[in-house]
C-alpha positions as CSV (number, residue, x, y, z in Angstrom):
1,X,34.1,185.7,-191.4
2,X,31.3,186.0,-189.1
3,X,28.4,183.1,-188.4
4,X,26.0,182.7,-191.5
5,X,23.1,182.1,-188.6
6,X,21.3,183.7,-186.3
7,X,19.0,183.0,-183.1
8,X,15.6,184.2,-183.3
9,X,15.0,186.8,-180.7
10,X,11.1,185.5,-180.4
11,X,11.4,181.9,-180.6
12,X,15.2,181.0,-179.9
13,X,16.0,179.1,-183.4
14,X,18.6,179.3,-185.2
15,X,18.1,180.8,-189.2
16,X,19.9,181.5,-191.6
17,X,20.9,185.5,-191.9
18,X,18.8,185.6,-195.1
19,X,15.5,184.5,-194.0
20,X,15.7,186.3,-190.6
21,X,13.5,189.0,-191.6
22,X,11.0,186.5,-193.4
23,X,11.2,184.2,-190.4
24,X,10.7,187.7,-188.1
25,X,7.8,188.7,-189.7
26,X,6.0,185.3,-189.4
27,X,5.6,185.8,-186.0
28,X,3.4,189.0,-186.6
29,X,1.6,187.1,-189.2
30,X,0.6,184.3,-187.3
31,X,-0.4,183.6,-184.2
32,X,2.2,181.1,-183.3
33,X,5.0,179.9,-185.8
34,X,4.7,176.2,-186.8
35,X,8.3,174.6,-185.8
36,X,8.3,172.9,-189.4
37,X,6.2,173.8,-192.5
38,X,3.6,171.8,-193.7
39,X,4.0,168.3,-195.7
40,X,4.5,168.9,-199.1
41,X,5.7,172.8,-199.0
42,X,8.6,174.7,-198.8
43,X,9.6,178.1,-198.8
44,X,11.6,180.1,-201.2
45,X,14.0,183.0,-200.7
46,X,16.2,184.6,-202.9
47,X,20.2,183.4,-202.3
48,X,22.5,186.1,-202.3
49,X,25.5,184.0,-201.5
50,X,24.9,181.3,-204.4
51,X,28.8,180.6,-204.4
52,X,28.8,179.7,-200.6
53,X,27.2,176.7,-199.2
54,X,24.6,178.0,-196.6
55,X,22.9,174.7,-194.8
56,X,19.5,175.1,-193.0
57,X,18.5,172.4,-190.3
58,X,15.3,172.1,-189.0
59,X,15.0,169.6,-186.4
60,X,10.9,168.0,-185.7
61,X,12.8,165.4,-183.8
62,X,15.6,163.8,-182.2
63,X,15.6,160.8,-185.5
64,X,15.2,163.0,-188.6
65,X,18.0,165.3,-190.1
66,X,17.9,167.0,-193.5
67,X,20.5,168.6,-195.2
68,X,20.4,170.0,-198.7
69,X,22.8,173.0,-200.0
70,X,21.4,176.3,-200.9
71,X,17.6,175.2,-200.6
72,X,14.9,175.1,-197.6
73,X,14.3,171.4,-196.7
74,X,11.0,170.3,-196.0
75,X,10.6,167.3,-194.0
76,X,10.1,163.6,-195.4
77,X,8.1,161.1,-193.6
78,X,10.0,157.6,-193.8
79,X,10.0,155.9,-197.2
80,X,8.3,158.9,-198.7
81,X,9.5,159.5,-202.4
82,X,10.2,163.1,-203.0
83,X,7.5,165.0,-204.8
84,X,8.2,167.5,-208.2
85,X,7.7,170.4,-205.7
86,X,10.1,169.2,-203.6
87,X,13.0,168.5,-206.0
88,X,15.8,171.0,-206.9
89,X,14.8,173.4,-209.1
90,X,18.2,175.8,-208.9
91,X,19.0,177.2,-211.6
92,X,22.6,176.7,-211.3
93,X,22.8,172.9,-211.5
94,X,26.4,172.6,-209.9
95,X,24.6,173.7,-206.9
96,X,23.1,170.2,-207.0
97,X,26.2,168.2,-208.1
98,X,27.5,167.6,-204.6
99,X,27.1,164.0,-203.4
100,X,24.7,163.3,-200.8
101,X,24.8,160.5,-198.7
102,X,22.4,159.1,-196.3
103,X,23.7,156.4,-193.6
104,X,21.6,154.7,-191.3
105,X,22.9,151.5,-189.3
106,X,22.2,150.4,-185.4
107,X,23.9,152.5,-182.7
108,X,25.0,155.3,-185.1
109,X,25.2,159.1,-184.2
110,X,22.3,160.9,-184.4
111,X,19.9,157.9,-185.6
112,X,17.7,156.1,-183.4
113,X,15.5,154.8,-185.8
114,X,18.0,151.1,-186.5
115,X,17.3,151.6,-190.3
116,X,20.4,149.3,-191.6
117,X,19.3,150.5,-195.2
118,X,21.8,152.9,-196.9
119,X,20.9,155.3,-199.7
120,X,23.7,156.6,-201.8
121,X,23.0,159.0,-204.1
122,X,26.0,160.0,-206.8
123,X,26.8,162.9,-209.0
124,X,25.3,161.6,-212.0
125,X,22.2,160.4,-210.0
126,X,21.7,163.7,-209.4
127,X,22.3,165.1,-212.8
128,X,20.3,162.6,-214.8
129,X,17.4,163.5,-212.2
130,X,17.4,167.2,-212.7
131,X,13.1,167.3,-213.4
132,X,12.1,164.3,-213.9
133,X,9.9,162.0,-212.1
134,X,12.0,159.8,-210.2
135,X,15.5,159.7,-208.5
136,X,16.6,156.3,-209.7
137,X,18.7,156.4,-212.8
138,X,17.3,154.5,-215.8
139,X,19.8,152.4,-218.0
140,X,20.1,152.9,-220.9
141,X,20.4,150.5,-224.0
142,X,23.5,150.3,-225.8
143,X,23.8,150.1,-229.6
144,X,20.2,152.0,-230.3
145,X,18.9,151.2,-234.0
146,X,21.9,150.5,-235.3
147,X,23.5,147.7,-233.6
148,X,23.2,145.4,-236.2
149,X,25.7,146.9,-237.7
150,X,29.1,145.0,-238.2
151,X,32.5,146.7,-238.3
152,X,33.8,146.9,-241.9
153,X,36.1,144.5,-243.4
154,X,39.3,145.1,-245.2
155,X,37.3,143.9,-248.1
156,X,35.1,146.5,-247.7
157,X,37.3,149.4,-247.6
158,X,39.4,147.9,-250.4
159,X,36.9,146.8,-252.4
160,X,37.0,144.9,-255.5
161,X,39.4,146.2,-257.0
162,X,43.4,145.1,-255.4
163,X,44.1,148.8,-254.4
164,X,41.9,151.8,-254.5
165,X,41.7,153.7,-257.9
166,X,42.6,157.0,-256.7
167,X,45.9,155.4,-254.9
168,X,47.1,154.0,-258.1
169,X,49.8,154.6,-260.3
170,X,49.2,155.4,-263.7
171,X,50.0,151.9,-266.5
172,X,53.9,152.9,-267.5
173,X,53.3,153.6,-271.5
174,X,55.8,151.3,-273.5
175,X,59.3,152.1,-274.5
176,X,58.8,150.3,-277.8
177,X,56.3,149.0,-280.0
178,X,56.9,145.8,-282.6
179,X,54.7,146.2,-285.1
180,X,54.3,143.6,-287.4
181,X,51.7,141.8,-290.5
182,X,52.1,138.3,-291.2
183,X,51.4,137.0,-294.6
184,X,50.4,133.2,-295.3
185,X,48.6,130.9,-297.7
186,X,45.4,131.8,-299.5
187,X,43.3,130.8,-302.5
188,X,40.2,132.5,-303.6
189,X,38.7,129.2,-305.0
190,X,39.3,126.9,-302.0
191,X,40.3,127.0,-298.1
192,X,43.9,126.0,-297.5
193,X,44.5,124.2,-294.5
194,X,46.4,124.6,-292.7
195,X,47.5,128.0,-292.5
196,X,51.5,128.5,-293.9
197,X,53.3,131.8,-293.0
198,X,55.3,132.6,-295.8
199,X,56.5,136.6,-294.9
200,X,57.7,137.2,-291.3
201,X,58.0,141.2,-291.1
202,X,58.7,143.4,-288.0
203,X,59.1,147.4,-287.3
204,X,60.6,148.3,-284.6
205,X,59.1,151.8,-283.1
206,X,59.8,154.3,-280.3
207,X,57.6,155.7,-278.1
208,X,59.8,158.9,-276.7
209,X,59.8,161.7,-278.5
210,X,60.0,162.1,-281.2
211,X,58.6,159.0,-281.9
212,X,59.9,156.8,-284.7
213,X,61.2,154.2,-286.7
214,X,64.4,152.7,-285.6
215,X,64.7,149.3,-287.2
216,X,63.2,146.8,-289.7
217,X,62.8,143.0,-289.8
218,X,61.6,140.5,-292.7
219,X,62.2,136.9,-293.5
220,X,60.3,134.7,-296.0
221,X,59.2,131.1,-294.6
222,X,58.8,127.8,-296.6
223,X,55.4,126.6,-296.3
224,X,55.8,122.6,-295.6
225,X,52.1,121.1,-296.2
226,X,51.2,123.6,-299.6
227,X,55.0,124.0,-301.0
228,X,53.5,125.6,-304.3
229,X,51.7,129.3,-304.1
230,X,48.7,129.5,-305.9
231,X,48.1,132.2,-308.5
232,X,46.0,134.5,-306.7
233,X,48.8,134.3,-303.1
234,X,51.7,135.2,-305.6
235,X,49.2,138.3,-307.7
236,X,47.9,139.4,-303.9
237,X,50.8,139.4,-301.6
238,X,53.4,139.8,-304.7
239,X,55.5,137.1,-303.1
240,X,57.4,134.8,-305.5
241,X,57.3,131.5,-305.5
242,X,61.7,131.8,-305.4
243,X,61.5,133.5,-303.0
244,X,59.3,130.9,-300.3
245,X,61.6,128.4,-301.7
246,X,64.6,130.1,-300.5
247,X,63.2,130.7,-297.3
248,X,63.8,129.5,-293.6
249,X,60.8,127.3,-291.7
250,X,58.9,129.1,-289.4
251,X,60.6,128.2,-286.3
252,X,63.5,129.5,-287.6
253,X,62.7,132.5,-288.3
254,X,60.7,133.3,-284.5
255,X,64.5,132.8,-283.6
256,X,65.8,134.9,-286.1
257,X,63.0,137.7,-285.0
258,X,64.3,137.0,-281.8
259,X,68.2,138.0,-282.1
260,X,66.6,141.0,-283.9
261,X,64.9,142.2,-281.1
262,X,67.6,141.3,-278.7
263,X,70.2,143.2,-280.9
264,X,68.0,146.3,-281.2
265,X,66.3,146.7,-277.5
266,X,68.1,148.5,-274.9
267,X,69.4,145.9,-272.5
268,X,67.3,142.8,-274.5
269,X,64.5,141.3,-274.6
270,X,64.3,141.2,-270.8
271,X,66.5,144.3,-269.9
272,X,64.6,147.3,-268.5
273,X,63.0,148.4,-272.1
274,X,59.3,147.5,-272.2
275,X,57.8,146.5,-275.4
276,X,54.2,145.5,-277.1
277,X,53.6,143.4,-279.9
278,X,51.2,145.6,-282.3
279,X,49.2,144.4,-285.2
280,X,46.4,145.5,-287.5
281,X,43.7,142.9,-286.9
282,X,43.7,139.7,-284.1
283,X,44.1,137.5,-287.3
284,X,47.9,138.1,-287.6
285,X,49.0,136.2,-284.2
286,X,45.7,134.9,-283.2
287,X,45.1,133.5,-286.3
288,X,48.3,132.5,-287.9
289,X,50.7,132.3,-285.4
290,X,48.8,131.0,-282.6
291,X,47.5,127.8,-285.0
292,X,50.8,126.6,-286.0
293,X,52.6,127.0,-283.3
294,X,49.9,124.5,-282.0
295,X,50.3,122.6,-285.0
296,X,53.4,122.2,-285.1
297,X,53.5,121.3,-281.0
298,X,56.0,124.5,-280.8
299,X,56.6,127.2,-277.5
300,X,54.7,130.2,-278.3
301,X,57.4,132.9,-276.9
302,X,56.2,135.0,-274.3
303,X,56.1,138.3,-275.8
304,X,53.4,137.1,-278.3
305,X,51.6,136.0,-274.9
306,X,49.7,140.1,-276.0
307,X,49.0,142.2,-278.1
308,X,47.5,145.4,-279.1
309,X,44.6,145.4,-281.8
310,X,45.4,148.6,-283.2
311,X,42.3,148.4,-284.9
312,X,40.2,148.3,-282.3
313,X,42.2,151.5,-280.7
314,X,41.4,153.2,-284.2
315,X,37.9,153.6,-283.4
316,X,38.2,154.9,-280.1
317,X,41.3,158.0,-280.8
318,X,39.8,159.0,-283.7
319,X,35.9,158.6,-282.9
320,X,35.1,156.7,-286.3
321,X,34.9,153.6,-288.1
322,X,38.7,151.9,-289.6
323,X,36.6,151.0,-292.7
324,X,38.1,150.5,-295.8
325,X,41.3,148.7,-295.4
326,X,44.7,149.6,-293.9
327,X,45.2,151.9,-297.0
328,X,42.1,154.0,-296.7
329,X,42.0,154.3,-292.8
330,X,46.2,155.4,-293.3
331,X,45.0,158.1,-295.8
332,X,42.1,158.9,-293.6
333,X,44.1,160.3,-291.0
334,X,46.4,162.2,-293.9
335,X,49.2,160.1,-294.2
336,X,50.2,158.8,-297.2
337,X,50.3,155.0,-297.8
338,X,54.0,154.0,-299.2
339,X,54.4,150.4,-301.0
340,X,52.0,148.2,-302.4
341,X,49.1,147.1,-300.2
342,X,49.3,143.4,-299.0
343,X,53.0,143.2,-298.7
344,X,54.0,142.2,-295.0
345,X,56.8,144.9,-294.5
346,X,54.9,147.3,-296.4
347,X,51.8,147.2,-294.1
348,X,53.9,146.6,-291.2
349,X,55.5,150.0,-292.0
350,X,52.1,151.9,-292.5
351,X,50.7,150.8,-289.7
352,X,53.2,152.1,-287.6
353,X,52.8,155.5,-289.2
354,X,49.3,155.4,-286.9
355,X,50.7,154.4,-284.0
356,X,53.8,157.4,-284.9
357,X,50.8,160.0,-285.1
358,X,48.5,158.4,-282.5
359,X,51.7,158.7,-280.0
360,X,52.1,162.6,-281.2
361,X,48.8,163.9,-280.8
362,X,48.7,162.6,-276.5
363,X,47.7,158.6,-276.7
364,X,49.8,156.5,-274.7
365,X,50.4,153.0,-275.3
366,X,50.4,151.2,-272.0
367,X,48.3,148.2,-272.3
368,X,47.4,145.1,-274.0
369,X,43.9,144.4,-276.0
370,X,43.8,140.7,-276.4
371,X,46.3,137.5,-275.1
372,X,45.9,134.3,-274.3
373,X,44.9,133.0,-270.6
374,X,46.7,130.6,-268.7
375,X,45.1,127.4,-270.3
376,X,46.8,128.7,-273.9
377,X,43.3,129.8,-275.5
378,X,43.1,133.4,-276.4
379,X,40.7,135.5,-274.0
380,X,37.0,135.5,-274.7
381,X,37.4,133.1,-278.5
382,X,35.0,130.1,-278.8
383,X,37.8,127.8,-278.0
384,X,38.3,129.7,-274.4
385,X,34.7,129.8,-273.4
386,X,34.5,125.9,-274.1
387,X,37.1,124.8,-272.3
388,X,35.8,126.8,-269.5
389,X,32.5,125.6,-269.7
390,X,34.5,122.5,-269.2
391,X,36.3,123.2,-266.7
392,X,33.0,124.1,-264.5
393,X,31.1,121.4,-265.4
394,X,34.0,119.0,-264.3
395,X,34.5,121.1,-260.7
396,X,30.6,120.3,-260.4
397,X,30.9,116.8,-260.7
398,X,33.9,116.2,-258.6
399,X,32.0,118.1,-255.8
400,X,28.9,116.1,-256.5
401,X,31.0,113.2,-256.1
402,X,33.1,114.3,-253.1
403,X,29.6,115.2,-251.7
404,X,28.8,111.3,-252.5
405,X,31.8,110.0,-251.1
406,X,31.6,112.0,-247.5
407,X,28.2,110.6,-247.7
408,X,28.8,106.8,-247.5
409,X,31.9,107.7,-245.0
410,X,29.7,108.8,-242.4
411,X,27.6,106.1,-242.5
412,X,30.2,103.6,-242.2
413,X,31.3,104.9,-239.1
414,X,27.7,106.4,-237.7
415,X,27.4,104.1,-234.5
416,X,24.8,101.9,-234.4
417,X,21.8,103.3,-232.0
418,X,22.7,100.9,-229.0
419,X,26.2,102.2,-228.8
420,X,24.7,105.8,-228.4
421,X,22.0,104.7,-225.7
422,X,24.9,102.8,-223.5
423,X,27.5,105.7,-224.5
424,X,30.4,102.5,-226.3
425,X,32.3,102.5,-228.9
């Protein structure tokens, strides 16, 4: 490949091939060809070779050399910035991507001038400079608007809840319910206290299908602190007095309630069946159970630790009111009511006749309406709320007190303002 220049045949410089005949036809212009163009003007030519570097140098004197690729330099004076004219305007900006350096030190080729001062000018330099008003790169501010933002916890991402919803497994229904419906002492002219069991009933129910009955469970207790039955217990439970004589005391008969279940669960009470406690109304184990145990200064077992309210679930899989009784809401859903009303077993029987037609039209049993909390009150009763209550108020005054007693500790050993102006003790 050839030279890209060529000697002017009038004036004996060297120009590029591509501006020869522009450079030719200034001397026919003009009287007599400038050596360089004016300050602050350049000229333009078209580039046919925009792939190839083609370098024009144009020498005013022996200290000043400019070299640019693919553009006619005009000459800076020293410490002249660049004007907008004079910047790159190609079109093609890798044209302008090359790094340029400009070294000037004492005794170095081609520099007379003994200008220690460097000048380096990189490739992003050059790109962030591409029309604009200066050469010097601004920096820029990191973060912007938003960098008060902080990263997000694991809190955050998990949020309230322990795991997120949608990861979740969906509650396990039970294997079995117990349904059951206590009976104890009443009188319709006076209160009794305390509260006697005196029937101890159980149904034992399958949730798999079909569900059903599988076992039955009753026992009468003697009542200690009202022996005798009044007339209206014996004409509304139709419980005989015999029969509450011959009977077991209530601890007793949890245990006997307990070999029951034991006998009739797959694997036990604690083998791999799961199992619910069921009843009609809170008042059954709330109520009864749950006072005289306490009364009595007895264990509560742990599977009456919950329970479901089938009452309350009444309302919500049939979208109306269980008014009326046991009876009416059983013939409600068209069932028919077997037995005589009041009659633990009998009850304990028809209620699970709901829970037997709940299970076959889709509801699943799989948790708990109501238990008691770790300090043996039942969740949300008056008794829980005031021991709460308690509870706070006492955490208050301890750290009121604490607060107190860090108090007078640092100001028996604050030092004394002479020890902190001579730096002892």
């Amino acid at each position: 490949m050839g030279s890209r220049f060529i000697e002017c045949p009038i004036c004996g410089q060297n120009v590029a091939m591509y501006l020869a005949s522009v450079h030719t036809e200034g001397h026919f212009s003009t009287p007599d060809l400038p050596d360089v163009a004016p300050s602050g003007t350049r000229e333009h030519a078209p580039s046919t070779e925009r792939g190839h570097e083609s370098t024009i140098q144009i020498e005013e004197s022996d200290d000043i050399s400019v070299e640019h690729p693919g553009r006619v330099p005009s000459v800076e004076q020293p410490g002249q910035v660049p004007s907008d004219s004079q910047k790159c305007d190609s079109s093609y900006p890798g044209q302008c991507s090359q790094q340029e350096t400009q070294k000037s030190a004492p005794g170095a080729a081609g520099d007379d001038r003994g200008d220690s001062s460097t000048t380096v000018i990189d490739d992003a330099a050059e790109e962030s400079d591409h029309g604009t008003e200066s050469f010097v790169p601004k920096k820029q501010k990191t973060g912007g608007g938003w960098s008060f933002l902080k990263n997000p916890t694991a809190k955050d991402v998990r949020g309230p809840r322990r795991t997120r919803k949608a990861f979740d497994l969906p509650p396990r229904p039970y294997d079995y319910l117990v349904v059951l419906d206590f009976e104890w002492t009443c009188d319709n002219r006076q209160r009794l206290e305390p509260l006697e069991i005196i029937e101890f009933p159980a149904v034992l129910v399958k949730t798999s299908f079909p569900p059903a009955i599988v076992s039955e469970f009753q026992v009468y207790c003697r009542p200690e602190k009202n022996p005798i039955l009044t007339k209206f217990c014996k004409e509304l439970t139709a419980i005989t007095q015999e029969q509450v004589d011959a009977g077991v005391l209530l601890p007793k008969a949890i245990e006997l309630h307990q070999q029951w279940l034991e006998t009739n669960l797959p694997g036990g009470i604690g083998g791999g069946a799961t199992f619910a406690m069921v009843t009609w109304s809170d008042a059954d184990i709330l109520g009864a159970l749950h006072s005289e145990l306490r009364r009595r200064g007895l264990q509560r077992p742990a599977h009456f630790d919950a329970w479901i309210n089938l009452k309350a679930l009444f309302k919500s899989h049939y979208k109306r009111e269980p008014k009326g009784g046991l009876q009416r809401c059983v013939e409600s859903c068209g069932l028919s009511f077997d037995g005589r009303a009041h009659s633990g077993l009998v009850d304990s029987i028809n209620t699970a006749k709901i829970c037997i037609q709940m299970i076959s039209q889709g509801y699943s049993f799989s948790r708990t309406t109501r238990g008691f909390g770790p300090d043996g009150e039942a969740w949300g009763s008056a008794e829980s709320r005031r021991q709460r209550a308690q509870r706070e108020e006492e955490e208050k005054r301890g750290g009121r007190q604490d607060g107190a007693a860090r108090g007078r500790h640092d100001s028996l050993v604050q030092p004394e303002p002479e020890q902190i102006r001579t730096g002892k003790g």
